[in-house]
PQR file of N, CA, C, O and H, with PARSE charges and radii, in Angstrom:
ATOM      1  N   UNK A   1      78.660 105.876  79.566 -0.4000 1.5000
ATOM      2  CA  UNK A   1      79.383 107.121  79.709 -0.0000 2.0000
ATOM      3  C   UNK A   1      80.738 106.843  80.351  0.5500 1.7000
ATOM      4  O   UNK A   1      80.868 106.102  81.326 -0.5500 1.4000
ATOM      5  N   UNK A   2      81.694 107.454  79.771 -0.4000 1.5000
ATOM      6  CA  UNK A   2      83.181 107.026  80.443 -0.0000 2.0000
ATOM      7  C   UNK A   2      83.615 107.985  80.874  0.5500 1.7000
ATOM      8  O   UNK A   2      83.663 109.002  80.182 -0.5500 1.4000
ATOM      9  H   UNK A   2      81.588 108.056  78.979  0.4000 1.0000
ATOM     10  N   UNK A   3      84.125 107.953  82.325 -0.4000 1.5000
ATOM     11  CA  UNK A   3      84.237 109.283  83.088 -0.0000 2.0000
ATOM     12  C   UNK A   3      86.103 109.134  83.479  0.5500 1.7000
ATOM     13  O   UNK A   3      86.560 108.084  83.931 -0.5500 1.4000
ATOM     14  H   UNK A   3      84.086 107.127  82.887  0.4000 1.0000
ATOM     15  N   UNK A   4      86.813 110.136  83.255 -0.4000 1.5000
ATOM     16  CA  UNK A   4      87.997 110.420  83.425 -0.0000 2.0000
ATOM     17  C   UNK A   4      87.772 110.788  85.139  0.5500 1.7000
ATOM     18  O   UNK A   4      87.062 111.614  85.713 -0.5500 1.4000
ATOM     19  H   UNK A   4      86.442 110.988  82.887  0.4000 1.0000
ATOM     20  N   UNK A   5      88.785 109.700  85.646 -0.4000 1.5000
ATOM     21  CA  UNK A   5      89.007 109.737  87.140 -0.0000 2.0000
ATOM     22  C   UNK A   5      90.147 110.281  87.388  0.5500 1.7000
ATOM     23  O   UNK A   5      90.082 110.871  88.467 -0.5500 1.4000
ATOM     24  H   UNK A   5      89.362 109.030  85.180  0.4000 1.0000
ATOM     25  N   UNK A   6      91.314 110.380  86.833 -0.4000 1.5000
ATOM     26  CA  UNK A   6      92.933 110.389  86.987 -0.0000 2.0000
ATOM     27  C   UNK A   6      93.545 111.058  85.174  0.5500 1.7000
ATOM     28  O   UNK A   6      93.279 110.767  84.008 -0.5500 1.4000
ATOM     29  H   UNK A   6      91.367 109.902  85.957  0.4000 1.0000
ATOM     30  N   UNK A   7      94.317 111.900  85.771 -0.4000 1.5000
ATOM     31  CA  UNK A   7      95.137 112.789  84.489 -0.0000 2.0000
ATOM     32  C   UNK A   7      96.059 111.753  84.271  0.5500 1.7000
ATOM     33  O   UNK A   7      96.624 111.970  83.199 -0.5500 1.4000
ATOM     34  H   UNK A   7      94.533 112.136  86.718  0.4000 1.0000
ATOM     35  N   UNK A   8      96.416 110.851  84.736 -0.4000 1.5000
ATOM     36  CA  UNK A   8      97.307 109.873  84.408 -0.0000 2.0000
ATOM     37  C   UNK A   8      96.951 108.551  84.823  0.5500 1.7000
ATOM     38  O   UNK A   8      96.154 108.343  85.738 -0.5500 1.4000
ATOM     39  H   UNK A   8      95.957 110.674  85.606  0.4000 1.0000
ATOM     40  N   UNK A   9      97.543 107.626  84.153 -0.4000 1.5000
ATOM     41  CA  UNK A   9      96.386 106.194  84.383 -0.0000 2.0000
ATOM     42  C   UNK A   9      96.561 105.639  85.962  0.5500 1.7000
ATOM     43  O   UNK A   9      97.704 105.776  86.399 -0.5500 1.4000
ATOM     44  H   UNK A   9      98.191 107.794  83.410  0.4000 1.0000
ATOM     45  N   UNK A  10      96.033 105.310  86.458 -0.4000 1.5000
ATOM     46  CA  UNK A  10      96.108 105.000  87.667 -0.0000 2.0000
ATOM     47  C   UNK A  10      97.206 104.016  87.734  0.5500 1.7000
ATOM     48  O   UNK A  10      97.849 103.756  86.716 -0.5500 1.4000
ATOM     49  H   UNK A  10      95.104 105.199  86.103  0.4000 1.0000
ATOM     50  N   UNK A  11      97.542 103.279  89.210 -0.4000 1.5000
ATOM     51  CA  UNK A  11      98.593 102.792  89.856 -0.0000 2.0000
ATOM     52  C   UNK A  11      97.780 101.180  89.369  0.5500 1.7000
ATOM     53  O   UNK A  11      96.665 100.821  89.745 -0.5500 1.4000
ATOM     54  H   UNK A  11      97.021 103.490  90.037  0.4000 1.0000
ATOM     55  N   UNK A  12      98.817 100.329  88.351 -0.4000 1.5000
ATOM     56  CA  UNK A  12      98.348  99.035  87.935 -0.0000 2.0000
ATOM     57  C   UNK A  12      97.730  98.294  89.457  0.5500 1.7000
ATOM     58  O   UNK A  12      97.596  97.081  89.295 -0.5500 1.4000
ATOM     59  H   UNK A  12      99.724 100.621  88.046  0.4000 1.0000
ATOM     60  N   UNK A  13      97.469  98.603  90.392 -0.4000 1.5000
ATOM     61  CA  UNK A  13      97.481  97.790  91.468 -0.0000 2.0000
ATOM     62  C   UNK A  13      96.224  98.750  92.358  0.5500 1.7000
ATOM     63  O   UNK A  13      95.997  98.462  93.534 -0.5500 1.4000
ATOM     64  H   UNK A  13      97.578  99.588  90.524  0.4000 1.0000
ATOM     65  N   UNK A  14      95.654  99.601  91.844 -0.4000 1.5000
ATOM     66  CA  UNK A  14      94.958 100.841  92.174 -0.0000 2.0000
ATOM     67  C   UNK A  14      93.232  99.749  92.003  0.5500 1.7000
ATOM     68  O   UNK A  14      93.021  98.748  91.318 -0.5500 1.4000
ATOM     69  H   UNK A  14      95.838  99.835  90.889  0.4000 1.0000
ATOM     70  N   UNK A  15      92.278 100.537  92.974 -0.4000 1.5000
ATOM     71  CA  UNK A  15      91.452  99.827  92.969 -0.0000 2.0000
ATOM     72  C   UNK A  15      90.606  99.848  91.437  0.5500 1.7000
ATOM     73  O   UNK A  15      90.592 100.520  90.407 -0.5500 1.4000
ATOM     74  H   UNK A  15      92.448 101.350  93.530  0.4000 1.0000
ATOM     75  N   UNK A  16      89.980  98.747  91.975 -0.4000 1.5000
ATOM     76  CA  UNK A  16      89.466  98.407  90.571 -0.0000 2.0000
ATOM     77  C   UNK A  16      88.275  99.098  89.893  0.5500 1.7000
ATOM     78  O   UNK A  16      87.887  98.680  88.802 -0.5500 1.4000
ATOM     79  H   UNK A  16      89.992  98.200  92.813  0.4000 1.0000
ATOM     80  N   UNK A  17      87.775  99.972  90.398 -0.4000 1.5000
ATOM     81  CA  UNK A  17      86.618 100.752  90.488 -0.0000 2.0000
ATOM     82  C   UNK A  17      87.215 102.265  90.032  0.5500 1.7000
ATOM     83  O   UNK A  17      87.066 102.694  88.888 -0.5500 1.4000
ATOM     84  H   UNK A  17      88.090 100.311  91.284  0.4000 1.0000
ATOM     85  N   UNK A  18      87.698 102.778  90.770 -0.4000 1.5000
ATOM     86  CA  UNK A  18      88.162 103.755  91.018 -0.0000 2.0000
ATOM     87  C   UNK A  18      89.789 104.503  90.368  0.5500 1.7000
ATOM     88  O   UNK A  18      90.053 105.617  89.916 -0.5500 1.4000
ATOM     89  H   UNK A  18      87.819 102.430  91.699  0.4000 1.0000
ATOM     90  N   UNK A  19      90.630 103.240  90.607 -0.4000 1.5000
ATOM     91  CA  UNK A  19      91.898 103.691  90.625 -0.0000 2.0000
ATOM     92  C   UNK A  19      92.895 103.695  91.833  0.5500 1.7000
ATOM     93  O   UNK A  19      94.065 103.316  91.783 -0.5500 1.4000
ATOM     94  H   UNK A  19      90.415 102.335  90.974  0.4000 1.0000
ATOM     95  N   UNK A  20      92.211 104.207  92.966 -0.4000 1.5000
ATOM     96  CA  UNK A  20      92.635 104.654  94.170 -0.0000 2.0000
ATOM     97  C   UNK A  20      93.543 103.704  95.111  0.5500 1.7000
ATOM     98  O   UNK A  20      93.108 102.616  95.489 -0.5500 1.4000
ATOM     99  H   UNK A  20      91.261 104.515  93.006  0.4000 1.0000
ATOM    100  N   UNK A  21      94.447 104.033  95.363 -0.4000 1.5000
ATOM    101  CA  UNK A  21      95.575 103.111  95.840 -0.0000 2.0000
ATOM    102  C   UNK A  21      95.108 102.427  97.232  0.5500 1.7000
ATOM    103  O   UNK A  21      94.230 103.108  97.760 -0.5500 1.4000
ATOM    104  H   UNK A  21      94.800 104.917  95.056  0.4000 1.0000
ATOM    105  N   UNK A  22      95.461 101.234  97.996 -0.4000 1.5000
ATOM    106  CA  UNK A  22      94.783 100.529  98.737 -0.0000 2.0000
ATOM    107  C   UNK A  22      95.728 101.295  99.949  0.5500 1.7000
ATOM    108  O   UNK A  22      96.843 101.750  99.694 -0.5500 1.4000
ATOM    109  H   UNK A  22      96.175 100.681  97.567  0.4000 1.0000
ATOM    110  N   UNK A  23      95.115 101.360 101.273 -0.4000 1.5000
ATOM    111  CA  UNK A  23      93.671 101.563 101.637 -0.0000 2.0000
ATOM    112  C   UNK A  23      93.117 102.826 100.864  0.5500 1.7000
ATOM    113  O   UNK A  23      93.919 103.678 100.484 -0.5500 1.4000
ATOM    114  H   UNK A  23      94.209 100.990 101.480  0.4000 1.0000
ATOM    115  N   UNK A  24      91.539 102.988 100.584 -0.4000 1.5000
ATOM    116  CA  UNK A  24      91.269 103.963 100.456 -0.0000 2.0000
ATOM    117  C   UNK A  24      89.921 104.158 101.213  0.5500 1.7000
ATOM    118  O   UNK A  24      89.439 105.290 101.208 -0.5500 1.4000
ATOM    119  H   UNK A  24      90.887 102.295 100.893  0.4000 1.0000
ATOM    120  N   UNK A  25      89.345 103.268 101.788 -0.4000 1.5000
ATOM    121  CA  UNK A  25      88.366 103.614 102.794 -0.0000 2.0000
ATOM    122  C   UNK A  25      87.153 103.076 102.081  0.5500 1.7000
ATOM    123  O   UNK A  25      87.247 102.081 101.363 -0.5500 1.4000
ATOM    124  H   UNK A  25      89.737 102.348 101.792  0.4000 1.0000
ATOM    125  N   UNK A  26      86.149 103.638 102.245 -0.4000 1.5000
ATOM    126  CA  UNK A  26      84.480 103.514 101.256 -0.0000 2.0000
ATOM    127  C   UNK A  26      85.324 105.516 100.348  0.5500 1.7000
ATOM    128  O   UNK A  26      85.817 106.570 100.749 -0.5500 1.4000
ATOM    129  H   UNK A  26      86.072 104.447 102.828  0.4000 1.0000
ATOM    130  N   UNK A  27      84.864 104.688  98.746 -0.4000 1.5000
ATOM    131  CA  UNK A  27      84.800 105.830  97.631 -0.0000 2.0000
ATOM    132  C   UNK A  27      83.166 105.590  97.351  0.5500 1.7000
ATOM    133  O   UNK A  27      82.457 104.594  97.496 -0.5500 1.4000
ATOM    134  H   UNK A  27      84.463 103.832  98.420  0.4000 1.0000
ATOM    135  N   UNK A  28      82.904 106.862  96.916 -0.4000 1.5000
ATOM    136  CA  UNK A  28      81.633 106.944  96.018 -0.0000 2.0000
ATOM    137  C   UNK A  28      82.049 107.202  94.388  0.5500 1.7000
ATOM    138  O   UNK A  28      82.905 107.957  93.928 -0.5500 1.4000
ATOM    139  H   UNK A  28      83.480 107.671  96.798  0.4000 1.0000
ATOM    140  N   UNK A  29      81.371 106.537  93.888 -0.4000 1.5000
ATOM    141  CA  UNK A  29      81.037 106.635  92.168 -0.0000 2.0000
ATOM    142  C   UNK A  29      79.929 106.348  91.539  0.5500 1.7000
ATOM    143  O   UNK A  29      79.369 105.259  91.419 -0.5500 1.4000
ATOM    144  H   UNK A  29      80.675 105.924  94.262  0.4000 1.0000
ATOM    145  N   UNK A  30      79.533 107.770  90.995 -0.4000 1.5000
ATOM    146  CA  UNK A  30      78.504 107.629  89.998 -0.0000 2.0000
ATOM    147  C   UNK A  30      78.456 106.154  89.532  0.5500 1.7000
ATOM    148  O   UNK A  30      79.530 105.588  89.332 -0.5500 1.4000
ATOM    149  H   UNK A  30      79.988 108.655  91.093  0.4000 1.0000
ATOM    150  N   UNK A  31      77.113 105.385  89.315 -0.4000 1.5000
ATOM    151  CA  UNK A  31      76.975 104.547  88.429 -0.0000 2.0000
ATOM    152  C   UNK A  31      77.438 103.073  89.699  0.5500 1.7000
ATOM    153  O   UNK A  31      76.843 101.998  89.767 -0.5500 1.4000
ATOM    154  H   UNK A  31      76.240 105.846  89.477  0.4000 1.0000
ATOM    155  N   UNK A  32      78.145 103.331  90.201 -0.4000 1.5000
ATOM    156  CA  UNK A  32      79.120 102.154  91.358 -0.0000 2.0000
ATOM    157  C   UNK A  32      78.460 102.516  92.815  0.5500 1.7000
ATOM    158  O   UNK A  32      78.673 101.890  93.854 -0.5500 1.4000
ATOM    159  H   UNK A  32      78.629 104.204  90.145  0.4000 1.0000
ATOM    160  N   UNK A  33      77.809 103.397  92.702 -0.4000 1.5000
ATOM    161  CA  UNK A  33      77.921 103.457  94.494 -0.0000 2.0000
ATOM    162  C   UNK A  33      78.923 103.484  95.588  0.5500 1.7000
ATOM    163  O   UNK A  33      80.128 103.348  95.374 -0.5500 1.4000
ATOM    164  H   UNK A  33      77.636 103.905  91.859  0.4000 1.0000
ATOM    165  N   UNK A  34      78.319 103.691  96.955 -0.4000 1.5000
ATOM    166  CA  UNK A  34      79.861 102.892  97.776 -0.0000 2.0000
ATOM    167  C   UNK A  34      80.617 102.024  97.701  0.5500 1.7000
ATOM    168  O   UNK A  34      80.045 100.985  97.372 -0.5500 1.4000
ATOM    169  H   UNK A  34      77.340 103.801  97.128  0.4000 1.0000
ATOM    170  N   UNK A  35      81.856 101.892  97.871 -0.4000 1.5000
ATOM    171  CA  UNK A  35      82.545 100.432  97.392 -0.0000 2.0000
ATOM    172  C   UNK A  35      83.846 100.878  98.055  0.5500 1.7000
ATOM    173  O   UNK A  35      84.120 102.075  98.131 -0.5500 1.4000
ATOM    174  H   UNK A  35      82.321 102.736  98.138  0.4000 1.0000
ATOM    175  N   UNK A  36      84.794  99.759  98.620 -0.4000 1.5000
ATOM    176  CA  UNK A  36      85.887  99.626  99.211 -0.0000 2.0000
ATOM    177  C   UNK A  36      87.003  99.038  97.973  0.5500 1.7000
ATOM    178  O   UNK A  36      86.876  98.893  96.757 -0.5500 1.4000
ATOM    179  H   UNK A  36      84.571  98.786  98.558  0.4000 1.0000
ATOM    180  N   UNK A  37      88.119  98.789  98.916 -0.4000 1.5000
ATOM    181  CA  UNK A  37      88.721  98.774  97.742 -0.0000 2.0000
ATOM    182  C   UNK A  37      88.737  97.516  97.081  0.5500 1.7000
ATOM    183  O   UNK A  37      88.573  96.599  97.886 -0.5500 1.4000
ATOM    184  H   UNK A  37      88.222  98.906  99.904  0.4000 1.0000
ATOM    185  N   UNK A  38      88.907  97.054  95.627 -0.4000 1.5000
ATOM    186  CA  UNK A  38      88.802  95.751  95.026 -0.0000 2.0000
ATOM    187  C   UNK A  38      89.740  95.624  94.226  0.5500 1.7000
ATOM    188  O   UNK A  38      90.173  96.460  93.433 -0.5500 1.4000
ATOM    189  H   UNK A  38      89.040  97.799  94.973  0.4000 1.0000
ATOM    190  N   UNK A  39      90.148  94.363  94.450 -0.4000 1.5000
ATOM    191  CA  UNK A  39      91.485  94.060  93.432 -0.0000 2.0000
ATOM    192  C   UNK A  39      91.153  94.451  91.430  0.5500 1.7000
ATOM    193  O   UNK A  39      90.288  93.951  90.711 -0.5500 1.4000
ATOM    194  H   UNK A  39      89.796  93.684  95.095  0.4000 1.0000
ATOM    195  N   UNK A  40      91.826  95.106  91.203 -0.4000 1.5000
ATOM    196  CA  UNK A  40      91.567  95.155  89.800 -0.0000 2.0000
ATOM    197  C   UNK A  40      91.696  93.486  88.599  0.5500 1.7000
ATOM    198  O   UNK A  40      92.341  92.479  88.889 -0.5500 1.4000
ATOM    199  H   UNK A  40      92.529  95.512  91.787  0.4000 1.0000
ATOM    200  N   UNK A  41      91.195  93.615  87.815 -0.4000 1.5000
ATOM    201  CA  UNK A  41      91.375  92.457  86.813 -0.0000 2.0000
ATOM    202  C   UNK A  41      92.778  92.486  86.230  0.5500 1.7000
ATOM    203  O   UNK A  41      93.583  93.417  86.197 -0.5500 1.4000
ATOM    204  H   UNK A  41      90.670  94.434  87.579  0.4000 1.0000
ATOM    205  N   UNK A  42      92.889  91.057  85.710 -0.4000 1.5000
ATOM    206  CA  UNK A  42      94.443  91.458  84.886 -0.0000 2.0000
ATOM    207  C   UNK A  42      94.481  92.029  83.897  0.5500 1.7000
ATOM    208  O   UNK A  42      95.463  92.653  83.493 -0.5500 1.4000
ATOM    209  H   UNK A  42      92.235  90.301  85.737  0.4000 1.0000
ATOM    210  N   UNK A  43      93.183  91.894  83.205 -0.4000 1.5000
ATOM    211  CA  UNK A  43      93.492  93.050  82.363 -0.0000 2.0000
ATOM    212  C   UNK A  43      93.463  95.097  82.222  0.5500 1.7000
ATOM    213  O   UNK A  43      93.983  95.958  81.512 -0.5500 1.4000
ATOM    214  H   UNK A  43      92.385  91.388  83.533  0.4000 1.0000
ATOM    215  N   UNK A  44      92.716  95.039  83.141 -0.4000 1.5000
ATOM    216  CA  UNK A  44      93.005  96.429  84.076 -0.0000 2.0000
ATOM    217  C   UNK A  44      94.311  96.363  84.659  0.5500 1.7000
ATOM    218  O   UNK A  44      94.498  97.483  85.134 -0.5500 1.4000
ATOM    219  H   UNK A  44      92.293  94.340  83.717  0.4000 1.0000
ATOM    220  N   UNK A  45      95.181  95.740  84.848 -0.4000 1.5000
ATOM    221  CA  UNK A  45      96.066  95.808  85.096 -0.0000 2.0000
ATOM    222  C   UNK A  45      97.300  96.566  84.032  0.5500 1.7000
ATOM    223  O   UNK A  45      97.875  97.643  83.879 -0.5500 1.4000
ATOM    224  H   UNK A  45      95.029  94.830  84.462  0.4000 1.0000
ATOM    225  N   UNK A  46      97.216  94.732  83.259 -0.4000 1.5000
ATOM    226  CA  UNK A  46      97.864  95.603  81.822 -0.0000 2.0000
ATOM    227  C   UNK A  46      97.806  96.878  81.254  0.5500 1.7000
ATOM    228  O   UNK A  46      98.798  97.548  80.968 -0.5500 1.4000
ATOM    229  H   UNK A  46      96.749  93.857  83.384  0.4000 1.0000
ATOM    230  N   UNK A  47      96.151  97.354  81.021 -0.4000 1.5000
ATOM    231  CA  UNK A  47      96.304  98.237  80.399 -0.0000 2.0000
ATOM    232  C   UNK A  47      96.452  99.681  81.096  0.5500 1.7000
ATOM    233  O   UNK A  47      96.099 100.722  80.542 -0.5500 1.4000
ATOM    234  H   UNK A  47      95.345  96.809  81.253  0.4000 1.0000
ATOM    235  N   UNK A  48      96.918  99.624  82.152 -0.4000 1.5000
ATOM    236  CA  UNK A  48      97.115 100.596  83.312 -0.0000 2.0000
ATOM    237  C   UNK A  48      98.685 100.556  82.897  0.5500 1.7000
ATOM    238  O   UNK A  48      98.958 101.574  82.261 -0.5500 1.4000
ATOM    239  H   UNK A  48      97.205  98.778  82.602  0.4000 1.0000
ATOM    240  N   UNK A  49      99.525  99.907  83.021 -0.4000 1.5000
ATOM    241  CA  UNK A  49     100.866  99.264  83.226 -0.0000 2.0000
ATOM    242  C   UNK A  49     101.279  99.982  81.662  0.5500 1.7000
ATOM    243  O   UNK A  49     102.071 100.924  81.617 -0.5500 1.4000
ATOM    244  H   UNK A  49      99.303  99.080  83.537  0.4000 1.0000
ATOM    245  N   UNK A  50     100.597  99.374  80.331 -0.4000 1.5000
ATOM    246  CA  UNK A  50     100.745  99.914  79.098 -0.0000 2.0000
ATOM    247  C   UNK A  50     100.611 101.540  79.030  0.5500 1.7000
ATOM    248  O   UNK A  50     101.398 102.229  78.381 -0.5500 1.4000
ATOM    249  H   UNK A  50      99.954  98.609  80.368  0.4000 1.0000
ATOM    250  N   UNK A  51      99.409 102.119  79.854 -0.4000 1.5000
ATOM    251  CA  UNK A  51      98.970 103.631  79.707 -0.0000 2.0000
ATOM    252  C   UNK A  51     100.227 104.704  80.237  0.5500 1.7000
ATOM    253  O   UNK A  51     100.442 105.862  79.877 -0.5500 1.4000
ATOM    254  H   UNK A  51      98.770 101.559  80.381  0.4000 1.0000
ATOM    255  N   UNK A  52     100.996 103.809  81.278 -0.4000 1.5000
ATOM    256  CA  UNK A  52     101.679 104.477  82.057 -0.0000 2.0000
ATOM    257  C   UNK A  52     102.684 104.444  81.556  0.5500 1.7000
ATOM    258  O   UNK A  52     103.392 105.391  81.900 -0.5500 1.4000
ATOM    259  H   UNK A  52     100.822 102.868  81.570  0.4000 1.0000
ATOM    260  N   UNK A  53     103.316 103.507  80.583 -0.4000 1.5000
ATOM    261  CA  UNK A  53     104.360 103.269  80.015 -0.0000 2.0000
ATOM    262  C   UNK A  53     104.572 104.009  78.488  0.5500 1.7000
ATOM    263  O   UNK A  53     105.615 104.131  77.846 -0.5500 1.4000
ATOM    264  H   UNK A  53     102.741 102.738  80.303  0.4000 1.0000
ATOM    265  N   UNK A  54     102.840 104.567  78.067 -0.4000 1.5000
ATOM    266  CA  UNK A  54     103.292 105.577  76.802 -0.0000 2.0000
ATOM    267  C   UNK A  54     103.107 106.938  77.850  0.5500 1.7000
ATOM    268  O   UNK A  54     103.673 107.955  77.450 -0.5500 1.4000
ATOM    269  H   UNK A  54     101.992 104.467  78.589  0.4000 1.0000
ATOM    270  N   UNK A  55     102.646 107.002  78.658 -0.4000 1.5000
ATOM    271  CA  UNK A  55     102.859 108.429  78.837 -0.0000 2.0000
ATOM    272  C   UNK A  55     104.180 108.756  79.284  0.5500 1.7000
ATOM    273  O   UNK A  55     104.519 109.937  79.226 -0.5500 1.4000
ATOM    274  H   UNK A  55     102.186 106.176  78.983  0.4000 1.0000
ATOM    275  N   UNK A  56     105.054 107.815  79.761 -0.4000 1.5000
ATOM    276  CA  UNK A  56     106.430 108.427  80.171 -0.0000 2.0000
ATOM    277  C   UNK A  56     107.066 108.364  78.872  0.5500 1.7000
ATOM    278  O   UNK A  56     107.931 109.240  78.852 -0.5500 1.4000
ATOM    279  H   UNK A  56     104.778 106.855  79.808  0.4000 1.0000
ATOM    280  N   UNK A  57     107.029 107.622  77.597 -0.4000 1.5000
ATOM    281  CA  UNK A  57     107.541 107.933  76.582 -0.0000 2.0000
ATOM    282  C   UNK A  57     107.336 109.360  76.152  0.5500 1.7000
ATOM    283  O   UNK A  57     108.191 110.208  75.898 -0.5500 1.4000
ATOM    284  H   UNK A  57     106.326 106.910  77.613  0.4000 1.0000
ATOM    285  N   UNK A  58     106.295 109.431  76.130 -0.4000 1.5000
ATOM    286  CA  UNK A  58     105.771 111.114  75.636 -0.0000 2.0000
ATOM    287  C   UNK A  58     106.577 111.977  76.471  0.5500 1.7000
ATOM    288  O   UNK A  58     106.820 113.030  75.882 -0.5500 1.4000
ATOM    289  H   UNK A  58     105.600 108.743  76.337  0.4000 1.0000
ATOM    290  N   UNK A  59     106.945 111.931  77.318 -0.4000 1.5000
ATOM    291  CA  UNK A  59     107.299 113.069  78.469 -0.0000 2.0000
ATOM    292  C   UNK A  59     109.072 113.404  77.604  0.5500 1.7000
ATOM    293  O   UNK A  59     109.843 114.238  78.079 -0.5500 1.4000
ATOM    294  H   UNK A  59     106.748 111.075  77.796  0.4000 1.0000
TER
END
């Protein structure tokens, strides 16, 4: 199940779980449990970096 966290793609540098910009404390998520913050992958990166880069085209 893929759950929409953010109306806009999160911050390429945003935790890896979540989205949520560092610090963000303990988050809860369905499916994840408690969790602090974790560096995202590079490719979560990219495609954060890409998401953010068509939505300002669109605008």
């Amino acid at each position: 199940m893929n759950v929409i966290r953010h109306q806009t793609a999160p911050n390429p540098d945003g935790c890896r779980w979540c989205g949520y910009d560092n610090p963000h404390g303990w988050q809860y998520l369905p499916g994840k449990g408690g969790h602090q913050w974790e560096q995202p992958t590079n490719a979560q990166r990219l495609a954060r970096m890409r998401a953010r880069r068509a939505n300002r085209k669109e605008q």
